[in-house]
C-alpha positions as CSV (number, residue, x, y, z in Angstrom):
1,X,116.7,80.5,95.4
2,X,119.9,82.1,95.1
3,X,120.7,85.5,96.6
4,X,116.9,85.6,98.2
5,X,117.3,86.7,101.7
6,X,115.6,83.6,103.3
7,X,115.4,85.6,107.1
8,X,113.4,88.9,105.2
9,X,111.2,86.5,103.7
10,X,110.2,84.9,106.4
11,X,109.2,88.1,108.5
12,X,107.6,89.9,105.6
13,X,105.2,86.6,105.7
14,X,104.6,87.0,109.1
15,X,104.0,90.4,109.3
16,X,101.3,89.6,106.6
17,X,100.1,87.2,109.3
18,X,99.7,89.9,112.1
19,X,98.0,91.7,109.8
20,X,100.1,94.4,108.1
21,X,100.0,94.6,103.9
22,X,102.0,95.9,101.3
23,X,103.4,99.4,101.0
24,X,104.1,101.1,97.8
25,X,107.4,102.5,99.8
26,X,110.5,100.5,98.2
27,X,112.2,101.1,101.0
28,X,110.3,99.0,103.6
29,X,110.4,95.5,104.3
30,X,106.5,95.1,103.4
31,X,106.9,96.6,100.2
32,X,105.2,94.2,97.6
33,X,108.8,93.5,95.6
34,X,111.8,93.4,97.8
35,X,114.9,95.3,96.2
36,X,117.4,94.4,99.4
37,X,115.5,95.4,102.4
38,X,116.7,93.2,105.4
39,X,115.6,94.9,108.2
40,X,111.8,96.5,109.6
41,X,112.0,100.4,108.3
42,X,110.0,103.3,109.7
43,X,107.1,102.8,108.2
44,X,106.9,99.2,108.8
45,X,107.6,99.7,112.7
46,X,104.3,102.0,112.2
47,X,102.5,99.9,110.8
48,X,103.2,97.4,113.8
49,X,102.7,100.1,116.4
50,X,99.1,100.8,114.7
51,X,98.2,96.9,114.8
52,X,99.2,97.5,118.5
53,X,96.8,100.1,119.3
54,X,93.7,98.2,117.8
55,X,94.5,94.7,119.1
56,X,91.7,93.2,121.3
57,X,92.1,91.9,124.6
């Protein structure tokens, strides 16, 4: 796939695994269509930090 950012790929996928879904904020790596984002935004780093808080164990 040329010009697909293999490394954004990859942790959008596993962020999918952890549990987080799409956002309709184009700017964030979990959006559903990725328009250049390489890197975790704001609202994806909340998203984590709200998996955090409700993780068992």
């Amino acid at each position: 796939f040329v010009g697909v950012d293999e490394e954004a790929v990859l942790v959008h996928e596993l962020l999918h695994v952890l549990g987080l879904g799409h956002t309709d904020d184009g700017s964030q790596l979990m959006a559903a269509e990725n328009t250049g984002q390489s890197a975790l935004g704001e609202g994806d780093l909340a998203g984590l930090a709200a998996l955090e808080e409700t993780a068992c164990g």
